[in-house]
N, C-alpha and C positions, 0 to 999 in steps of 0.2 A: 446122696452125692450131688444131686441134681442143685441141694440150695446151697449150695458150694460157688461164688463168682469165677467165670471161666477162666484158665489160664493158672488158677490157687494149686492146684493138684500137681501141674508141673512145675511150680515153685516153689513147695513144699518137698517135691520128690527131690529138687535138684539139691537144697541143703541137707538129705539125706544120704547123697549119692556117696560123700568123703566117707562116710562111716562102713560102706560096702568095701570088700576087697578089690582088686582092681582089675581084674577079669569078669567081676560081677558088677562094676560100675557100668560097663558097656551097654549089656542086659539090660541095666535097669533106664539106662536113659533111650533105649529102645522102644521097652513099658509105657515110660510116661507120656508119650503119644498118644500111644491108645488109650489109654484112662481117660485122658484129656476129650478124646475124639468122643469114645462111649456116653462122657459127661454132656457132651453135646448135643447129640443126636435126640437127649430125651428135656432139652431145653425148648419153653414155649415163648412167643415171640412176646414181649412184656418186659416190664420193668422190675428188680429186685427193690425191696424197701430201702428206701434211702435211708439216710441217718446227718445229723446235726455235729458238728466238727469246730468247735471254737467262734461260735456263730454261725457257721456258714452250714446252708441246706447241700449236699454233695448223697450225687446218687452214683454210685461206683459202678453198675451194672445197669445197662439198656439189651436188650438183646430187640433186633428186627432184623428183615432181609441183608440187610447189607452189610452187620454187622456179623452176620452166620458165614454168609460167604466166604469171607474174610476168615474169619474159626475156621470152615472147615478146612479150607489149602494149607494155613499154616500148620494145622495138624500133621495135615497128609507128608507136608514136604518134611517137617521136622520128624517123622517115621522116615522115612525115606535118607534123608540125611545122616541120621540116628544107623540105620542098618550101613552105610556108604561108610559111616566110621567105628564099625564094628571092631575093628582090629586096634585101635587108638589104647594106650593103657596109660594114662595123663589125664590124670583126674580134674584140673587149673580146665582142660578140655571140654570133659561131658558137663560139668558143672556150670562153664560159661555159657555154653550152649544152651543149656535146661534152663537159666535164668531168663537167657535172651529169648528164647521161646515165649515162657511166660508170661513175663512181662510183655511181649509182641500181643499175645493171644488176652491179658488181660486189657491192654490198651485199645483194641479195635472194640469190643463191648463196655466202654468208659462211658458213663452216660453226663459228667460232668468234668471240666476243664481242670481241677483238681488233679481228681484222678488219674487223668492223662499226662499232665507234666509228671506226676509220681510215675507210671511206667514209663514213658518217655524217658526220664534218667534211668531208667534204670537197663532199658534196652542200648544204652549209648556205653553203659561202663559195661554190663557185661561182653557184650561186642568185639569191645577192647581188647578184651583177655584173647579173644582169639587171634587175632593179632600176633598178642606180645606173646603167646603160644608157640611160636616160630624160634624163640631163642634166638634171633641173631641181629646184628646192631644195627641192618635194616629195618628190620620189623620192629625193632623197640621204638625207633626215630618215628617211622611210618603209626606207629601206635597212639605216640604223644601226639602227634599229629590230629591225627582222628580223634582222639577224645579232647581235643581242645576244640574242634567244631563241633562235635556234638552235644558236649556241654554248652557248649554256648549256643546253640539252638535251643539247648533247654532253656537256659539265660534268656532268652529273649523270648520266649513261650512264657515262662513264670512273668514277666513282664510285663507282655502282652497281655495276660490272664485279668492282674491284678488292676488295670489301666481300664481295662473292658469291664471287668468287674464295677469298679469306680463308676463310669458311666454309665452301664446298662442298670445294677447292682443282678445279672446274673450269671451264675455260672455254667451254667447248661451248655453242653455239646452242640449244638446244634448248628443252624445255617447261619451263618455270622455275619452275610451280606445281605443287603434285600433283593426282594425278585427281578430286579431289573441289573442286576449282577454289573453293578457300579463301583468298583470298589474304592474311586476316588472320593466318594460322596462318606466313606467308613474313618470311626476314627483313629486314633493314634494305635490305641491298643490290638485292634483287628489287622494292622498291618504289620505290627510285629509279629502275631500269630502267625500271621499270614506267609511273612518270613522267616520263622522258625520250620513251619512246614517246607518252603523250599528250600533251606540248606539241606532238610533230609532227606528230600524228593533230587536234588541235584542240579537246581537251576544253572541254567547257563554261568558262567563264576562262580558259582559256590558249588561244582562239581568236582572239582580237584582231588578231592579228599578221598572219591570211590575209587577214582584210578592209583592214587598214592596206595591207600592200606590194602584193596582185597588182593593183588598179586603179592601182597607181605605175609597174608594170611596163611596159617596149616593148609593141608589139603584141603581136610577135611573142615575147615574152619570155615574156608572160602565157599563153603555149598552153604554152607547157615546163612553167610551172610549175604549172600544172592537173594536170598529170598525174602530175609524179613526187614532190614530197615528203611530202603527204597520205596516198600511196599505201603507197607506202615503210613509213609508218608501220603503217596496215592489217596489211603481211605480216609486220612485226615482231610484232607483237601474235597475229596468229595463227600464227608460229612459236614466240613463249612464252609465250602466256596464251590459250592453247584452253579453253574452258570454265569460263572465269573470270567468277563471275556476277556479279559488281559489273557489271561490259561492259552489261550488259543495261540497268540503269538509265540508265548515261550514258549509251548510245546514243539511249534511246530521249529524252531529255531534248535530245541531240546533234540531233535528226530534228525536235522541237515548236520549242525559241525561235529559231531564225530565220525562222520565217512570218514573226512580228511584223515584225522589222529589214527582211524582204526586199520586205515590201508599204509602207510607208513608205520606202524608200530609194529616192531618183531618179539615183544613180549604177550605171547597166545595168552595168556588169562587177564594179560589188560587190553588187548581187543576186545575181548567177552565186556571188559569194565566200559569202554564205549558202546559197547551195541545194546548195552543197558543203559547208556544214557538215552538211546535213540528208540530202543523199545518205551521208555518213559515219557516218552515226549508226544507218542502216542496216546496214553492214557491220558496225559495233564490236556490233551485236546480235547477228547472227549468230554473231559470234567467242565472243559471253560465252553464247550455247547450248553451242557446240562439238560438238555431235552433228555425223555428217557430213553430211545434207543440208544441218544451218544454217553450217559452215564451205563446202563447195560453192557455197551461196547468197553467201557475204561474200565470194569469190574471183571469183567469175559476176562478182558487182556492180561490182567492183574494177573487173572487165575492160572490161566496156561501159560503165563509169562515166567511164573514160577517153575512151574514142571521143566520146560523145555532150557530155561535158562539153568537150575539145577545141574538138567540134565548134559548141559554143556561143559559146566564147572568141573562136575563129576569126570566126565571123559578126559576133561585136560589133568586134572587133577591126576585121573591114574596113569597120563604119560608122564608127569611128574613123578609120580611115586616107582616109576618103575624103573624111569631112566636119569632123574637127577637133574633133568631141564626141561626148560618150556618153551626156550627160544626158538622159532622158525625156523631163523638158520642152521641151527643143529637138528635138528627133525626131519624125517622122512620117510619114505618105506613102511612104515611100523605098520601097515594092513598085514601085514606078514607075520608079524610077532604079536599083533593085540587086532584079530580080528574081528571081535564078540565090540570091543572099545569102539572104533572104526567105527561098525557096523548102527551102533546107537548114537556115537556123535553126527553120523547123517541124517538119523532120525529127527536131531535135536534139532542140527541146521534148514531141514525142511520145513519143522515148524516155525523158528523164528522165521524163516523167509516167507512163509506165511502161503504153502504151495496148498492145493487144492488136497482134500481129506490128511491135511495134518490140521493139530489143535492152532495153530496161528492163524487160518485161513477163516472158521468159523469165528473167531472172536474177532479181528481185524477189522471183519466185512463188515461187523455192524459198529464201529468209527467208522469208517468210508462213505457206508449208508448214510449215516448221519451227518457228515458233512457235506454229502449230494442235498439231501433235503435241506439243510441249510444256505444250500448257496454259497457257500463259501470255497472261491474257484480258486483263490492263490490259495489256500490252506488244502486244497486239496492236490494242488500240482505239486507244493510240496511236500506232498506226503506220498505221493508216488517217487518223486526222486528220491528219498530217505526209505521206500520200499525194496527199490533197485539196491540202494545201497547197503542195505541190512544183506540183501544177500550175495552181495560181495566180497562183504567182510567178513562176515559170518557162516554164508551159507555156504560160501565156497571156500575162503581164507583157510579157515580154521580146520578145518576136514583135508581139503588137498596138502596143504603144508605140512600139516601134521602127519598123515599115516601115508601120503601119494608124494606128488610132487617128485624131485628127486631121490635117490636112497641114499640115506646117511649110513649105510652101515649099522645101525642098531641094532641091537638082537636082544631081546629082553622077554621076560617070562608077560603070559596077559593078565589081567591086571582081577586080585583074589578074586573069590566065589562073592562074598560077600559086596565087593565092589559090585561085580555083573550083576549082581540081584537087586540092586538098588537104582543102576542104570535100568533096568532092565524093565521094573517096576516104572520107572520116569515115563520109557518112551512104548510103553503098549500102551499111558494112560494118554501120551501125545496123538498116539494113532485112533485109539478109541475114541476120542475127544471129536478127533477130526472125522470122523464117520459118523459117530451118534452123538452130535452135538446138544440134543433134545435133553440129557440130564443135567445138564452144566446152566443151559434156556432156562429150566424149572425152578434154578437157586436163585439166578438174579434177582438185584432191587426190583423189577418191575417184569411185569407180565409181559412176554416176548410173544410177537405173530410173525416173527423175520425168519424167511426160511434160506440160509445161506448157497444152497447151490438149485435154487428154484431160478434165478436171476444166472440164466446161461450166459449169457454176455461178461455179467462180472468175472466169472469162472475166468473164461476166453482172455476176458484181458488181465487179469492176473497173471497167467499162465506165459502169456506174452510179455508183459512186464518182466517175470523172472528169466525168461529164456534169452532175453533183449541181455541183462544183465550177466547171464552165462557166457553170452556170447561177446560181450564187452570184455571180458576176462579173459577169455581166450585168447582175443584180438591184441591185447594188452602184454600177453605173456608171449605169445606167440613171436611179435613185434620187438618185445626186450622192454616195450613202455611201460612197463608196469613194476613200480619200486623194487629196488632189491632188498631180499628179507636179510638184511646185513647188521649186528650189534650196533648199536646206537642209543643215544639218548636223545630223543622228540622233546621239545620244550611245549607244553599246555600254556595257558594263560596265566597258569600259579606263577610262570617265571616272571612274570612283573611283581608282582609282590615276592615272593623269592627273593629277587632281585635287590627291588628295594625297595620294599620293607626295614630289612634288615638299614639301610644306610639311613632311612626315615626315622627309625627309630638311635640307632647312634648320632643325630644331626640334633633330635630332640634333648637327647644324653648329654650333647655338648652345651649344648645350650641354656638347658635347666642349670647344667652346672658353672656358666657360667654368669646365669642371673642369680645362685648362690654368692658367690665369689662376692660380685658388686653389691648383692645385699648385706653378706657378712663386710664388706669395707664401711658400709656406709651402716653399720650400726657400729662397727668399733668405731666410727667417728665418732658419730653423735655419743656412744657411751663415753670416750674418752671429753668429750665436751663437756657433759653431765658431770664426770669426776670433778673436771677443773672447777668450773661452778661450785660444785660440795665443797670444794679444800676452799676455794677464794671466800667462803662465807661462813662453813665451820671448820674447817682444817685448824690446826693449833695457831699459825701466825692469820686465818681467818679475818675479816671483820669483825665477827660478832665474837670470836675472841678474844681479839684487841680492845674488844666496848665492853667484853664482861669479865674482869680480872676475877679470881679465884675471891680475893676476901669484898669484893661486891658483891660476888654473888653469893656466900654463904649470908651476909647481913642482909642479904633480901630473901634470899628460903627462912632464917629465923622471924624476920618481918611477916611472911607468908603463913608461918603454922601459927603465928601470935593471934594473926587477923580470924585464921581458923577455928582456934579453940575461944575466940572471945563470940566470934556468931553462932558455935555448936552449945555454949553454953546460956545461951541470950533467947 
């Protein structure tokens, strides 16, 4: 099993899964986690033998630290996910899922740029399906959607590749800038890469796409995709752009404008979609340090960024599933009727807010860390206000509105066994994380000596940080100053293109079709020109008609074959 490329066993299992009855497709997309994981565990850090592809040298499989780490969450969370959607009997379901795993798990150990675009597509269409999984003419819209950016990152990754290729002539994964992490000095090709990687990381504008599709998504569709193609994007970027300081800007940019969208938005699982823009913007910092505690830190974050964000998804999901909405303003009370739900989505919200012994706080501190040792004092101021604000939006939004805040009246059953079992699972591994941070230290790329709550002081001010922000909420709600969670539609930045795109491209339409128009006149001119010409000089009343009467010209063709047969026989 072991000389098996990772990620094969779950893609294999998953075009297995239709031929299962459909109570037993559940089970098995359960299974294929574990196979997966088992496979991993006895994987040693090295390369698989490459092989030769149409000329090209392409090594499909790398495995080292970073690349395991990366294996082993997407195992853990696609188990995890897998049990959250035990009850699913929609096969278009387990099956998108098990692809999109795979191909997630086989693209983080891609040892060549190939390879990667081949999972890369392939994580972008399975995806999809979860989506258009929803049945409704939302989510098919929101579907097209997303697979026309995704594809088209792929589009510009196979691009990129081939461009890069041309110039370097190599294909190898690797660190695709030099060590002084320039990346204006790189060529054409590496910055297509470059931006293929941040349409699926969610760069500031090309983030649109997260908040459009995952509140379109299944419930359970929405927990898969929390976790894997954001992700994805993160280890690309820190397998080829380590220390690339542009990173720093947009992350930190990545981490500030979604406060705004996420404390105005009354759609609770497209909050979660900005506070994942702004958990992201912390790792894409780390990455554009590249020193190895601030890569450690972007990996840490990666890791429990999954769990807890999961575990987020999951808890809104099962007020969705229970009660048929997700909007704030219809929400309430519900600690009453889904206490165990409640009770983990605090858990979840702790972590992201990133409170002392949850998993947010040990992975966080070492970004923090790293941008203290670096000196870099604007990017760290704001990464404290985008601290404040994760847990406003998140730590407190989402929890009070949903099960506290007012009573809507709700009363609904709490949410299956198999749901709690899967939360459940999420947030003892967020608490454990945060206590024994020391096995999570052990996986990183690089050897850790940072002891997260050695540094009393950091604790201290954390702690004040988030309390400042509780208490800004309070102050806010208390006041009446703080948004009302009222149905509405927030305009992002897609409404400029929205907007007008659409009239850009009909102005094009008009246009094209009217430099048709004038080219079709002005070739019936000139053809009808051409005709006159043809009649004026062989047309019947012609010139050369009129010069060559019928019995001329027969006594010059007999003239013609005489001269012929006297030189053929001469």
């Amino acid at each position: 099993m072991t000389s098996l490329p990772p990620g094969i066993i779950i893609l294999a299992g998953a075009l297995v899964l239709p031929l299962l009855p459909r109570r037993a497709q559940a089970i098995g997309a359960l299974l294929l986690p574990v196979l997966g994981l088992t496979q991993l565990l006895f994987l040693t850090e090295g390369v698989f033998p490459g092989i030769e592809l149409a000329g090209l040298s392409l090594l499909p499989v790398r495995v080292d630290r970073l690349s395991l780490v990366f294996g082993y969450i997407f195992h853990i969370a696609a188990f995890i996910a897998a049990l959250y959607a035990l009850h699913v009997r929609d096969t278009t379901q387990h099956v998108a899922a098990m692809l999109y795993v795979g191909s997630a798990v086989g693209a983080v150990f891609a040892g060549d740029l190939i390879t990667l675009f081949i999972y890369w597509e392939i994580t972008a269409l399975a995806s999809a399906f979860l989506i258009f999984a929803s049945r409704t003419e939302q989510a098919y819209r929101a579907g097209i959607r997303y697979l026309v950016v995704q594809v088209g990152s792929g589009v510009l990754l196979l691009a990129g590749i081939l461009i890069h290729y041309q110039d370097s002539g190599s294909l190898s994964f690797v660190q695709l800038i030099g060590p002084d992490g320039n990346l204006g000095e790189a060529g054409v090709g590496v910055w297509l890469i470059f931006t293929a990687f941040g349409i699926k990381c969610a760069f500031p504008f090309l983030h649109n796409w997260l908040q459009d599709a995952y509140p379109q998504a299944t419930v359970t569709g929405a927990v898969f995709l929390s976790a894997f193609t954001t992700k994805l994007a993160v280890y690309a970027l820190a397998r080829g752009f380590p220390g690339t300081e542009v990173l720093i800007g947009i992350g930190v940019v990545m981490t500030l404008f979604p406060i705004f969208f996420a404390v105005i938005e009354n759609d609770l699982r497209k909050v979660l979609c900005y506070s994942l823009n702004n958990q992201l913007g912390f790792m894409v910092v780390g990455i554009g340090i590249g020193t190895e505690l601030a890569l450690n830190g972007a990996v840490a974050h990666a890791f429990v960024h999954i769990l807890y964000k999961a575990l987020l998804f999951m808890s809104m999901g099962a007020v969705l599933y229970r009660t048929g909405t997700i909007r704030a303003s219809d929400l309430g009370g519900l600690y009453r009727s889904m206490p165990w739900t409640a009770a983990f989505c605090i858990v979840g919200a702790m972590s992201i807010s990133a409170f002392p012994l949850f998993s947010g706080f040990v992975a966080k501190s070492l970004t923090m860390s790293a941008v203290v040792e670096g000196y870099y004092v604007l990017t760290f101021v704001g990464l404290l206000i985008a601290s404040a604000g994760v847990m406003e939006h998140s730590g407190i939004k989402i929890p009070y509105f949903a099960f506290f805040g007012h009573d809507s009246g709700i009363r609904c059953k709490e949410a299956p066994l198999h749901m709690c079992l899967a939360m459940g699972a999420a947030a003892v591994l967020c608490i454990a994380i945060g206590w024994f941070p020391t096995p999570l230290y052990a996986i990183l790329p690089y050897p850790v000596a940072y002891q997260p709550y050695a540094d009393f002081g950091h604790s201290v001010t954390q702690l004040q940080l988030l309390l400042f922000a509780a208490l800004a909420f309070a102050v806010l709600m208390r006041t009446g100053l703080y948004p009302l969670e009222q149905a509405s539609i927030n305009l992002d930045t897609d409404w400029l293109y929205r907007r007008f795109a659409p009239r850009g491209i009909r102005k094009i339409v008009a246009v094209s079709r009217r430099m048709g128009q004038v080219a079709l006149q002005a070739g019936s001119g000139i053809g009808r020109t051409l005709m006159r010409l043809v009649l004026h000089h062989y047309g019947p009343e012609g010139t050369l008609a009129r010069a060559w009467p019928t019995g001329s010209m027969v006594l010059w063709v007999a003239v013609l074959l005489a001269a012929s047969l006297v030189l053929y026989y001469l």
